[in-house]
VOGU-3710 file (C-alpha; in Angstrom, 3 decimals, decimal comma):
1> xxxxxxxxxx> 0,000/0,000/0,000  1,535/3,736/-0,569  3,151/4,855/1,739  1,100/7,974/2,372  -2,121/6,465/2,999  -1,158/3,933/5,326  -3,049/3,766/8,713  -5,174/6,658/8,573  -6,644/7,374/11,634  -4,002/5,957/14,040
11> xxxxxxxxxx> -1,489/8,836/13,345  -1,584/12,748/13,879  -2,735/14,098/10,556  0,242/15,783/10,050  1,730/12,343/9,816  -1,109/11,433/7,473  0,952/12,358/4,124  3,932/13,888/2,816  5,191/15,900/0,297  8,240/13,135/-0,384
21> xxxxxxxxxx> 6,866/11,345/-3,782  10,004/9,467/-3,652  9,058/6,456/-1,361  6,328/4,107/-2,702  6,695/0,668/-2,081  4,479/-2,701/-3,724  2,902/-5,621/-2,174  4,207/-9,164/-3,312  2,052/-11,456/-3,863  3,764/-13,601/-1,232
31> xxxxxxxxxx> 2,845/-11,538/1,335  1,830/-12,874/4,759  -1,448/-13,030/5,973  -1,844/-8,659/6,568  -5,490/-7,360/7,405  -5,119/-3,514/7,091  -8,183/-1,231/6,546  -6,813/2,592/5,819  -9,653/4,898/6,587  -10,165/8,226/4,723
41> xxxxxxxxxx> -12,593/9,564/7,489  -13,832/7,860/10,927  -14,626/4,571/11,901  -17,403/3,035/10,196  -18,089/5,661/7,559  -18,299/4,922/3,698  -14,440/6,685/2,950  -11,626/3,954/2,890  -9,509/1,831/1,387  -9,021/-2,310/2,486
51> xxxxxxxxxx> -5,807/-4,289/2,314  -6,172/-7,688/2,919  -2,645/-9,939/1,989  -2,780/-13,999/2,299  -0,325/-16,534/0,844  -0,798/-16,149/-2,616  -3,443/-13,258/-2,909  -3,697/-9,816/-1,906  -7,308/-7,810/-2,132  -7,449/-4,382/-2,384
61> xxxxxxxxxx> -11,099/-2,458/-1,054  -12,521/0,877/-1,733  -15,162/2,668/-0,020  -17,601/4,901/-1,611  -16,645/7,912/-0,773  -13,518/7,708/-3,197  -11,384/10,729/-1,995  -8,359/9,392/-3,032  -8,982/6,750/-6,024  -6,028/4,060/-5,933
71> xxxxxxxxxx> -3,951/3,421/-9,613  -2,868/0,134/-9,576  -0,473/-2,432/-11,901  1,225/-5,668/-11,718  4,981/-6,200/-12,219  7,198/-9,118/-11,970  4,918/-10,408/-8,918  4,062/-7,263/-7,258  1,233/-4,947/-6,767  2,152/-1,105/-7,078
81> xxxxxxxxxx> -0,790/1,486/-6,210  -0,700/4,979/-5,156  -3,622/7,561/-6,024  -0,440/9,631/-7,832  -0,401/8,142/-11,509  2,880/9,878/-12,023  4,341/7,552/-9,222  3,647/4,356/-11,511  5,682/6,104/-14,316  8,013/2,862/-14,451
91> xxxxxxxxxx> 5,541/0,923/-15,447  3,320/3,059/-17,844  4,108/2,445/-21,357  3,053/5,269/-23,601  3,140/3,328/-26,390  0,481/0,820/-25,098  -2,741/3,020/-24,777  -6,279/1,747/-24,232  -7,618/3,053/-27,480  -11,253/3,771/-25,931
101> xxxxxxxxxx> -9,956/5,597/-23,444  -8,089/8,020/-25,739  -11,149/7,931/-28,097  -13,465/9,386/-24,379  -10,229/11,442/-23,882  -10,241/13,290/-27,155  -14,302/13,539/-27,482  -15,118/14,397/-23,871  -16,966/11,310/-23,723  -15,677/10,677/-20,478
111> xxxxxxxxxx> -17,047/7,777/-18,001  -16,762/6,105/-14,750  -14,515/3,039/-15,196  -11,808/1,141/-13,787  -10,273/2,095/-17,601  -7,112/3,957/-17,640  -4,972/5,547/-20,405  -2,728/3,016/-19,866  -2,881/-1,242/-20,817  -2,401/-3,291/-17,177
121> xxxxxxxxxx> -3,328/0,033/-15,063  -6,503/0,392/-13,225  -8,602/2,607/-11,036  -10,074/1,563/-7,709  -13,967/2,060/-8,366  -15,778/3,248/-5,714  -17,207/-0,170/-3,925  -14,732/-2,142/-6,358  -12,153/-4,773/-5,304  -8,627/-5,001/-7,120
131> xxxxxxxxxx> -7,507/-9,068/-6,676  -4,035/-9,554/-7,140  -3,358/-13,438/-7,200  0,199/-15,602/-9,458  -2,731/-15,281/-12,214  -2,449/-11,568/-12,660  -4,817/-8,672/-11,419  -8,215/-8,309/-11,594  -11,369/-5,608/-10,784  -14,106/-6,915/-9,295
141> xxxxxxxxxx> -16,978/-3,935/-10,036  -19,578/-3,986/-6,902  -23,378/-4,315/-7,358  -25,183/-1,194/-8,408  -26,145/1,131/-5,418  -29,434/1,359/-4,634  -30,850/5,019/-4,797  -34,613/7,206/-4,223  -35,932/6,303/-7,892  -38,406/9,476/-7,089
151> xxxxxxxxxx> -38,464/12,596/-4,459  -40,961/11,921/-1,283  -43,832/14,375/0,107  -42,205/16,245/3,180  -43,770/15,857/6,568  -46,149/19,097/7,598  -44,086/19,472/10,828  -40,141/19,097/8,760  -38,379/22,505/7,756  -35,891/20,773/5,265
161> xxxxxxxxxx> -33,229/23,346/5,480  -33,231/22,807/8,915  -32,280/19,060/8,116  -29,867/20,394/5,079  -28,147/22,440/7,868  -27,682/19,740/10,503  -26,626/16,808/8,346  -24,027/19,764/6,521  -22,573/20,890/9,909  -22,660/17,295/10,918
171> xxxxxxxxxx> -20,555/16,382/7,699  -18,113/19,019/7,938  -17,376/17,949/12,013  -16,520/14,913/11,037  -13,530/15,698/8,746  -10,129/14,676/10,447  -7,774/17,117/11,805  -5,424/17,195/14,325  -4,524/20,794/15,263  -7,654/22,124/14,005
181> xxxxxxxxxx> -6,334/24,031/10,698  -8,307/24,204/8,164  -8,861/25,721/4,712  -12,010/26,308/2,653  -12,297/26,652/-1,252  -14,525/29,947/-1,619  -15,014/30,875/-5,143  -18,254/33,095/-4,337  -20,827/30,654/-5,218  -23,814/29,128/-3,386
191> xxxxxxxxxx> -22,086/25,954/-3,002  -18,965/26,756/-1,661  -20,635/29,353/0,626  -23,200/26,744/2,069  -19,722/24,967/3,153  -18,733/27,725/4,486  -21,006/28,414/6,768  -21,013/25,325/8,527  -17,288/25,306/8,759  -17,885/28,905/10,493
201> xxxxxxxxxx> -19,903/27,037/13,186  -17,962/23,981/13,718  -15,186/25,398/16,391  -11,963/24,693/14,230  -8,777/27,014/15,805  -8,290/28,458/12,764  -9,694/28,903/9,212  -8,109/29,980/5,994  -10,284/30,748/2,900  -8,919/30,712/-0,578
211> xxxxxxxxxx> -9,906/31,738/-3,958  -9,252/32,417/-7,636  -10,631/35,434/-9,108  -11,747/35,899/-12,486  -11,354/39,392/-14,752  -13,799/41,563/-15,909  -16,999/42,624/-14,545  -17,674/38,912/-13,171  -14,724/39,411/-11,512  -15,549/42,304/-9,265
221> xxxxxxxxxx> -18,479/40,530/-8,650  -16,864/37,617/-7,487  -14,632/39,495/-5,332  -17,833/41,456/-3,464  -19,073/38,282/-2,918  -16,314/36,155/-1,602  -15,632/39,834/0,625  -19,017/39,183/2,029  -18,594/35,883/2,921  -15,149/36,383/4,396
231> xxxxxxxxxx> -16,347/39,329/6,717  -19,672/37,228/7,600  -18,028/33,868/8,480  -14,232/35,436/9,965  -12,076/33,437/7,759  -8,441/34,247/7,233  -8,915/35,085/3,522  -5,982/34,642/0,341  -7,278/35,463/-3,193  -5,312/34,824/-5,969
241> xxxxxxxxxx> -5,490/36,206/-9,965  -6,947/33,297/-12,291  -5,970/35,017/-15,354  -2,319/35,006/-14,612  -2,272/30,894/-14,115  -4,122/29,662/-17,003  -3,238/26,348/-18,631  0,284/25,491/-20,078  1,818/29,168/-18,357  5,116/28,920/-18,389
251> xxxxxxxxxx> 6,718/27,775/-15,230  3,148/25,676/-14,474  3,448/21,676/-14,630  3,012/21,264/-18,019  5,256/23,783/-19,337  8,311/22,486/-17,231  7,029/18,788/-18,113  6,841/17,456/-14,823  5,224/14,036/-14,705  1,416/14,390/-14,260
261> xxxxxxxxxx> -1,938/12,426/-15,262  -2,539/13,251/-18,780  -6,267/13,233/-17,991  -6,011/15,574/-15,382  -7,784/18,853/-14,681  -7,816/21,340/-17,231  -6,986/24,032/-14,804  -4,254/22,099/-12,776  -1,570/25,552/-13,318  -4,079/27,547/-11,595
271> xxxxxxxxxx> -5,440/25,914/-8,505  -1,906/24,490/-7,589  -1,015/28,252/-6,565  -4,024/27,437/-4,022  -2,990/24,360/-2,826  0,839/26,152/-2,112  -0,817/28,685/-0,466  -2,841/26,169/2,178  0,155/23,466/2,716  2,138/27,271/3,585
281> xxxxxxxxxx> -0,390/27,745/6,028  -0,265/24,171/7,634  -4,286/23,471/6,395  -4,500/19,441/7,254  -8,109/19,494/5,596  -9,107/21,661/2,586  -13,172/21,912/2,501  -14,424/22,156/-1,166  -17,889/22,835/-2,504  -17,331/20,093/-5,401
291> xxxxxxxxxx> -21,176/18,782/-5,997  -23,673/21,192/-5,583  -24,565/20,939/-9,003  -24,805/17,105/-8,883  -26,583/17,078/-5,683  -29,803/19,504/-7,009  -29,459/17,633/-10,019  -33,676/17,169/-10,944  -32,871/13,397/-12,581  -32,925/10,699/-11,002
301> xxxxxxxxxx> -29,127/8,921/-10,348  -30,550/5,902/-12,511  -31,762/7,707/-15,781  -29,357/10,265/-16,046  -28,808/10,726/-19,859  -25,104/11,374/-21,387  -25,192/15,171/-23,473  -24,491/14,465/-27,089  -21,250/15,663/-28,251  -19,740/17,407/-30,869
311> xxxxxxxxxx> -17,652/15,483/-33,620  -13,793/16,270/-33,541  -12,798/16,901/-37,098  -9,249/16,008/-35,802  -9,631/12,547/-34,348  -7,091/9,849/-36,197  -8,255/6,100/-37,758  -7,786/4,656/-34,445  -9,875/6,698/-31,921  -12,303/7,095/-34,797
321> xxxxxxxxxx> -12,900/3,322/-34,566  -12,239/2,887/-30,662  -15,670/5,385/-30,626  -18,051/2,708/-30,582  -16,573/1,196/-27,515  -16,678/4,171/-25,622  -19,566/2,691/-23,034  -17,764/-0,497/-22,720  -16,353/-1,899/-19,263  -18,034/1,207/-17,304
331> xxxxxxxxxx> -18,339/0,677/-13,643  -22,197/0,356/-12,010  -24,018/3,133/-10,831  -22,510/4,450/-7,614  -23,854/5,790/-4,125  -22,051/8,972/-5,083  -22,998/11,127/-8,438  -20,213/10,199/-11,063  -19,433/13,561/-12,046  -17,885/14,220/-8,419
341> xxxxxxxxxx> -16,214/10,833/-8,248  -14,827/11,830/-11,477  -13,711/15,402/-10,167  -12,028/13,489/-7,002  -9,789/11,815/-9,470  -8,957/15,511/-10,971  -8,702/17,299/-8,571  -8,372/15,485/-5,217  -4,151/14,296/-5,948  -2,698/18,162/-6,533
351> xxxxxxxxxx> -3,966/18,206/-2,565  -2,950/14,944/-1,666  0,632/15,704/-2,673  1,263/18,817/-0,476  -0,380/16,949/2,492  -3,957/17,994/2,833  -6,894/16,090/2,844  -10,117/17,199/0,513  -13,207/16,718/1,829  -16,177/17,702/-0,168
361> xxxxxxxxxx> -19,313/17,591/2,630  -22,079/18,310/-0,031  -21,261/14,617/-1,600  -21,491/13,039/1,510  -23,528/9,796/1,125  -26,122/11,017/3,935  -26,644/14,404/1,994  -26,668/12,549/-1,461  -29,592/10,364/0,266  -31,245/13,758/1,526
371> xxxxxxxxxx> -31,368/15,603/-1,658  -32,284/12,206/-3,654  -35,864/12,459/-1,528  -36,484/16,509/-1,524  -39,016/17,853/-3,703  -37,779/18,982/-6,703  -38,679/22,263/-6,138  -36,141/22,571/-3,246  -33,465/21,500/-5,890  -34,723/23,595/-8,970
381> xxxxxxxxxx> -32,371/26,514/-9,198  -30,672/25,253/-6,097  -33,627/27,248/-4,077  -32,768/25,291/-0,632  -29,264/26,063/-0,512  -29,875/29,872/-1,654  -32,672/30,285/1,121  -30,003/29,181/3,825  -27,818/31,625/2,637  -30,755/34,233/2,927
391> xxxxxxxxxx> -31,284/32,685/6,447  -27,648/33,551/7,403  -28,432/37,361/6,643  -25,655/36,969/3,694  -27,147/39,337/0,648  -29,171/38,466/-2,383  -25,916/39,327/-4,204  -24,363/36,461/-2,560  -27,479/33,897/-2,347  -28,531/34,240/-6,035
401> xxxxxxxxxx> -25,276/36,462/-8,137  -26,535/38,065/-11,486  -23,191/36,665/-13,116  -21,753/33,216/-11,346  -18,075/33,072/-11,999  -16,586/30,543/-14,363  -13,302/29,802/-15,907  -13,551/30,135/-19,821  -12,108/33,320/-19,989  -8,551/31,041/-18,349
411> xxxxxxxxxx> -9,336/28,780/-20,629  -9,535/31,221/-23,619  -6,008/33,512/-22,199  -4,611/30,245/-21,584  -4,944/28,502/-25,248  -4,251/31,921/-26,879  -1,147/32,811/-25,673  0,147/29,260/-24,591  -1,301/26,793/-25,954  -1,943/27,212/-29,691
421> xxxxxxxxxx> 1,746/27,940/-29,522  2,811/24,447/-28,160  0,275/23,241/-30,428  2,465/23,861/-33,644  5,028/22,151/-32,404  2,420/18,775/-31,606  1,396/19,584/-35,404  5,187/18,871/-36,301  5,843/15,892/-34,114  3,242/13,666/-31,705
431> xxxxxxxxxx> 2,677/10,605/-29,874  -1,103/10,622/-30,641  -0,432/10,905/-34,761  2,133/8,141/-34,700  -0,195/6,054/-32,787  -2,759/6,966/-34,764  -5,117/8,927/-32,493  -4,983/12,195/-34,107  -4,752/13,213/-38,028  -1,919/15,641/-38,425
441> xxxxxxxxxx> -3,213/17,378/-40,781  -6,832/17,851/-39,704  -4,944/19,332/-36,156  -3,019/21,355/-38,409  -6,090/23,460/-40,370  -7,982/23,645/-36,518  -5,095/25,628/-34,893  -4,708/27,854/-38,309  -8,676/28,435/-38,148  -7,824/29,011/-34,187
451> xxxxxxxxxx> -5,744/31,746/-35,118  -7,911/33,334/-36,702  -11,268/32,537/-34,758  -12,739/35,484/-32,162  -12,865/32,379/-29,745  -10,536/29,028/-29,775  -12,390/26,027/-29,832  -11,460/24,504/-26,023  -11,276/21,099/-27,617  -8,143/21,842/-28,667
461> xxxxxxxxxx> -7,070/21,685/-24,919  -8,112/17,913/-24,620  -5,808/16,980/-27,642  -3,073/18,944/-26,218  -3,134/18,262/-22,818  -3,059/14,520/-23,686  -0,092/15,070/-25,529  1,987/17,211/-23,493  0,613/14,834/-20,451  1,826/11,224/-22,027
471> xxxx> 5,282/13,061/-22,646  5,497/13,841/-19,282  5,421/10,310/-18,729  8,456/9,028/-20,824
//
């Protein structure tokens, strides 16, 4: 098991992670009869990871929660996993890509899967079990989770935001810390402010808020907003400017080439300035508003529908004809929405590596069940979570903005000044057109039109992230 998530739980948090990727070790499949459960959260809750080692097998357990999803691969009789992909850089060939993962990669067809980029490397599913036995290694998907197929009629007597409130404060108390230091993602949206407020009320010593903040007009929005919120709930506030960290800046992680997951988020340059800024300020947990959306979604968790998506004049022979696998080998519907699972495996390492723990209380599984059953008109326009706001005495400006911040305008300053750049040079020489994924010359006319165009098309992004990403990896 990886070093840093070994026995959660029985250790200070400080002692929880580090920031030294250099130590990993693997598990033999030799090993002596080992029962270790590493637990993401507190005893009996839905957030960890099982390790159970007999001669001649070793099982590997998630929880649902999925904070930290496990990578894992075989080699020469050993079992390597770490929730860093970069760590398993030995054994990732980048000539020997899953060609329906590249094909999701490319299209933004992306899905819930123990699939990687990579042939013989695997995710951890939420629920899942990884068997590692002389025969090789296996994933053993879970049954589907059960979930409300339809929302319930509320009791005369029940106030639901009085329920919303006490299982959110209840969620947020039971994140682990030591010391009591603790930071808060506050981008100035009703999500991340609903967070905040119970982490306001739940006694921690001390409390940093951080945020990115757009341009423009949104911008000074944003920035009233998150001012608000600072002033109402007392946090110890950094800010810091979006536009200056967009993706492939020079000096960020894929401009210098350092190893990374080459399905990673989009906006990894920009929110690693935040997770600097927290580790500076010893934050063991980093609260995050990640599934508001998900949470108020009106559809039920069983009939959600995939958006159709645009065709990708660019796409090469071989992701054109790994497209009709796309929905193969997808993992069963989860207790958690797939979106944030998916966003855990984004987002969640960047923190993981400078020692801080995400937790993301609007996903927990209680809350998930709550907001399954609440009348969809509770959920429609996220009314419950903007009347607690309203509650609080916060302003409209703050419970429902005019303009909610978002990040095209980094994507947009990014791929202009950065990226189409690199681009030429993936036009000239790439992995994906030697492997096929990508027609050279199809890339070549969308970055000339991209020149030229008032907007560039963000697609362009996936191809060249995946590019820049599997170099990273050689």
């Amino acid at each position: 098991m990886h070093a840093r998530t070994a026995l959660r739980g029985t250790v200070p948090p400080s002692q929880w992670l580090t920031a030294d990727s250099s130590y990993r070790s693997g598990v033999p499949v030799s090993a002596p009869c080992v029962s270790l459960t590493v637990r993401e959260c507190k005893q009996g809750e839905a957030d960890f990871a099982a390790l159970t080692m007999k001669p001649g097998e070793v099982r590997l357990t998630a929880g649902a929660v999925g904070t930290a999803p496990l990578f894992l691969v075989s080699a020469e009789d050993v079992l390597y996993a770490s929730w860093d992909l970069a760590e398993l850089r030995p054994h990732l060939r980048v000539d020997r890509l899953v060609p329906r993962v590249v094909a999701r990669t490319l299209t933004r067809q992306h899905r819930y899967t123990a699939d990687t980029l990579f042939e013989g490397v695997y995710r951890l599913t939420e629920r899942a079990t990884a068997v590692f036995t002389s025969s090789g290694l296996r994933v053993q998907y879970p049954e589907p989770a059960e979930h409300v197929l339809a929302p319930r009629p509320l009791r005369p007597d029940v106030d639901p935001l009085d329920v919303f409130d006490s299982l959110l404060s209840e969620a947020v108390r039971e994140a682990p810390t030591a010391i009591g230091c603790v930071g808060i993602e506050l981008s100035g949206g009703s999500d991340s402010a609903n967070v905040a407020l119970s982490v306001s009320s739940a006694g921690y010593n001390a409390v940093h808020s951080f945020g990115l903040l757009m341009g423009g007009s949104v911008g000074a929005q944003q920035r009233e907003r998150r001012r608000a919120l600072v002033d109402h709930c007392g946090f110890r506030d950094t800010a810091a400017p979006a536009m200056r960290l967009p993706p492939f800046v020079p000096g960020g992680v894929r401009a210098l080439g350092t190893p990374h997951d080459p399905v990673g988020a989009f906006y990894q340059e920009t929110f690693d300035v935040i997770r600097k800024q927290a580790a500076a300020r010893a934050c063991e947990v980093m609260f995050t508003g990640s599934g508001g959306d998900e949470t108020n979604a009106h559809h039920s968790r069983t009939s959600a529908r995939l958006p159709a998506t645009d065709p990708v004049p660019w796409l090469g022979n071989e992701a054109a004809r790994a497209l009709a696998d796309v929905n193969e080998h997808l993992a069963p519907i989860p207790v958690l929405p797939v979106p944030t699972l998916m966003a855990f495996g984004l987002h969640n390492p960047g923190f993981l590596r400078v020692g801080i723990w995400p937790v993301s209380p609007l996903v927990h599984p209680r809350i998930v069940r709550f907001m399954e059953q609440l009348p969809h008109e509770y959920k429609r326009g996220k009314a419950l979570f903007r009347e607690r706001l309203r509650r609080a005495g916060l302003p409209e400006s703050v419970a429902s903005p005019a303009e909610p911040e978002n990040f095209l305008g980094v994507m947009e300053a990014g791929m202009r000044s950065f990226g189409l750049p690199t681009l030429a040079g993936m036009v000239r020489d790439s992995l994906l057109v030697d492997l096929g994924y990508v027609d050279p010359k199809a890339l070549a006319q969308a970055r000339e039109d991209a020149e030229h165009a008032p907007v560039v098309p963000d697609l362009l992004c996936d191809v060249l992230a995946l590019e820049v990403g599997l170099r990273s990896l050689m």
